[in-house]
LUMKOLBA-160722 format. One line per 3 residues: number of its first residue (from 1); their letters; for each residue y negated, x negated, z negated of C-alpha. Coordinates in steps of 0.25 Angstrom, whole numbers, padded with zeros to 4 digits. Example, Ala and Ser with C-alpha at 12.3 -4.5 7.8 and 13.67 -1.06 7.14 Angstrom:
1	as	0018,-0049,-0031 ~ 0004,-0055,-0029;
***
This chain:
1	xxx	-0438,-0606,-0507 ~ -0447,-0598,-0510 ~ -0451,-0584,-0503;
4	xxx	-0466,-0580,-0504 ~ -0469,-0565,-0500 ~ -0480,-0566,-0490;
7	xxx	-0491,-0556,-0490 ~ -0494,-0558,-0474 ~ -0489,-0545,-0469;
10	xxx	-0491,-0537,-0481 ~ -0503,-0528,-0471 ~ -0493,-0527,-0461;
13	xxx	-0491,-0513,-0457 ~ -0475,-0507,-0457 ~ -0468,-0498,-0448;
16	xxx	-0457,-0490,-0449 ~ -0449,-0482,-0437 ~ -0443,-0472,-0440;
19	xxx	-0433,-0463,-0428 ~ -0433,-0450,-0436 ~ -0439,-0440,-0446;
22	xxx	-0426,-0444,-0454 ~ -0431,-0459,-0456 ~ -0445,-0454,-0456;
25	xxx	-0441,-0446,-0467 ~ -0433,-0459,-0474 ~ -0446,-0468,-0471;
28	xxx	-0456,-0456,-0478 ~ -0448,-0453,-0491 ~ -0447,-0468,-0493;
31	xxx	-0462,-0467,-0495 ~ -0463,-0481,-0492 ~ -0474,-0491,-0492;
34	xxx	-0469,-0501,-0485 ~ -0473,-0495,-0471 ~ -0485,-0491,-0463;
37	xxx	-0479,-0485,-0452 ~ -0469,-0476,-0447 ~ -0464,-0475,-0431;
40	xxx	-0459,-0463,-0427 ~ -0448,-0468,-0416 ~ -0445,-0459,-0405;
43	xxx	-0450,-0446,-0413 ~ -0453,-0434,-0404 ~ -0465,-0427,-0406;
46	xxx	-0460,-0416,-0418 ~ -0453,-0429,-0424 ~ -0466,-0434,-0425;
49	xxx	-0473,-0424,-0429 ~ -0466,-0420,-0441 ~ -0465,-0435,-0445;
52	xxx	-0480,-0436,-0446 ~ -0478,-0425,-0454 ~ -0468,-0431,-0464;
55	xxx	-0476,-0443,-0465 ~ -0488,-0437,-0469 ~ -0498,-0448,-0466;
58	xxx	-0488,-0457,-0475 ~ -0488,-0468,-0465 ~ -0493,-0471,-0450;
61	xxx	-0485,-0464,-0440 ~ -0482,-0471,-0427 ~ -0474,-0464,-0415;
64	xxx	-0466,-0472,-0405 ~ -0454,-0470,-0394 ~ -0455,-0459,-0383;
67	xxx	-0472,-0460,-0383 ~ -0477,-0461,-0369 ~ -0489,-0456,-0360;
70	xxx	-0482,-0443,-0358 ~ -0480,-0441,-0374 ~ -0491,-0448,-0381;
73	xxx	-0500,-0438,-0383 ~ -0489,-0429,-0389 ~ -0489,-0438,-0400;
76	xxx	-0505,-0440,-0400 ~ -0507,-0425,-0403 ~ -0499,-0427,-0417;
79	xxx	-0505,-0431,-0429 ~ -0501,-0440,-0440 ~ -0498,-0452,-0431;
82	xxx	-0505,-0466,-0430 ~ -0497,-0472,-0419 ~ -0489,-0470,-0406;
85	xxx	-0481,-0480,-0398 ~ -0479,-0479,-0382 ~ -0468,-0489,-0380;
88	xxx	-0468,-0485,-0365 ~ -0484,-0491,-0365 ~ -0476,-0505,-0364;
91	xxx	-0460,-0500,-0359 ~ -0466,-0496,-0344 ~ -0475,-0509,-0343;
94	xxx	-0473,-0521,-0334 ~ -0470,-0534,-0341 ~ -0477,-0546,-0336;
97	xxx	-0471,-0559,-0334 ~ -0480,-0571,-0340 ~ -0477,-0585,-0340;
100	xxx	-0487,-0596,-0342 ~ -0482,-0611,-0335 ~ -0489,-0621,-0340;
103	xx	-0489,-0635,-0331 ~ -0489,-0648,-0338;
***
């Protein structure tokens, strides 16, 4: 059997998470270009700020765990990222229970 490599998700961004400027700083001296993304997992804001600066614009910059409406626009105000994440946007919503019967 032959295995073809397929081209289709050859556009596809990738991310990378990272917990701490220590696999920041793994990630960054591996100067890969593999990825287009790095997350910044539960980083307070000085983490943050001196990731951006040890990116140097390399790659995106997202910023996820421990955002919310009382902290957001902390992380606004610094510069150098492209993307924030508010996990408690969909953690404090009510689910919805939908079901579709159909009678035959």
């Amino acid at each position: 059997m032959k295995i073809e490599k397929s081209d289709k998700f050859k556009d596809l961004k990738k991310e990378i998470e990272v917990k701490d400027l220590k696999e920041l700083e793994i990630v960054l001296k591996s100067d890969t270009k593999k990825i287009n993304r790095i997350m910044l997992d539960n980083f307070s804001l000085k983490d943050v700020a001196a990731a951006v600066k040890m990116n140097g614009g390399r790659y995106e910059i997202e910023v996820s765990g421990g955002i919310n409406e009382s902290n957001i626009r902390d992380y606004r105000k610094l510069t150098g990222i492209n993307y924030i994440s508010m996990g408690s946007l969909t953690h404090s919503s009510k689910s919805l229970d939908i079901s579709f019967n159909f009678i035959t």
